[in-house]
C-alpha positions in Angstrom: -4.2 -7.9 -1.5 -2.9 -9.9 1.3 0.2 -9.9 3.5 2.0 -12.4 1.5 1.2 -10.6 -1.5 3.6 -8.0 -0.2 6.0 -9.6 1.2 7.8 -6.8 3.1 7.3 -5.2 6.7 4.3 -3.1 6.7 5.3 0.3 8.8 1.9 2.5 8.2 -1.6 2.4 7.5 -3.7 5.3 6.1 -7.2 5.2 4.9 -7.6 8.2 2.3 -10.8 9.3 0.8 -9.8 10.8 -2.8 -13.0 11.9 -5.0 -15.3 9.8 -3.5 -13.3 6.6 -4.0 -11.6 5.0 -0.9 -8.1 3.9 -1.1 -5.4 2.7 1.8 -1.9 4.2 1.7 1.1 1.9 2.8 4.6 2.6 3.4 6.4 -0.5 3.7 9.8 -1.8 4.3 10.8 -4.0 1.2 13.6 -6.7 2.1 16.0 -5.1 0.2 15.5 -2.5 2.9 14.1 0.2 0.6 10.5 2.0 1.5 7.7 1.6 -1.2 4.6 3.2 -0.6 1.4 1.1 -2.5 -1.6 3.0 -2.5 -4.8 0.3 -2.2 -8.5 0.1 -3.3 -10.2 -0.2 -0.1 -13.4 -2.1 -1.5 -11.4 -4.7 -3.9 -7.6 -4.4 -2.4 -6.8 -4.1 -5.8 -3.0 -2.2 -6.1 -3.9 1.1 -7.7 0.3 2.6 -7.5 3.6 1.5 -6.2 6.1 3.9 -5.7 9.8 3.3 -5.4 11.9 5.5 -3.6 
């Protein structure tokens, strides 16, 4: 996953360890000026969840 990949204002970082398995927690501001939150694999930076709110 990189920047451009999200393509929205990053506001917060959190590394979370969930049963043994590393993952980063973003809250981001989309440019339709909604907040998503994308939860991250930390080893592969694959996009495990997005949530809309």
């Amino acid at each position: 996953m990189t920047r451009r990949q999200i393509a929205s204002d990053i506001l917060k970082v959190e590394l979370e360890d969930r049963a043994d398995k590393l993952a980063y927690d973003l809250t981001i501001l989309a440019p339709d000026g909604r907040l998503r939150g994308i939860r991250l694999n930390a080893r592969s930076g694959a996009i495990i969840r997005i949530e809309k709110n």
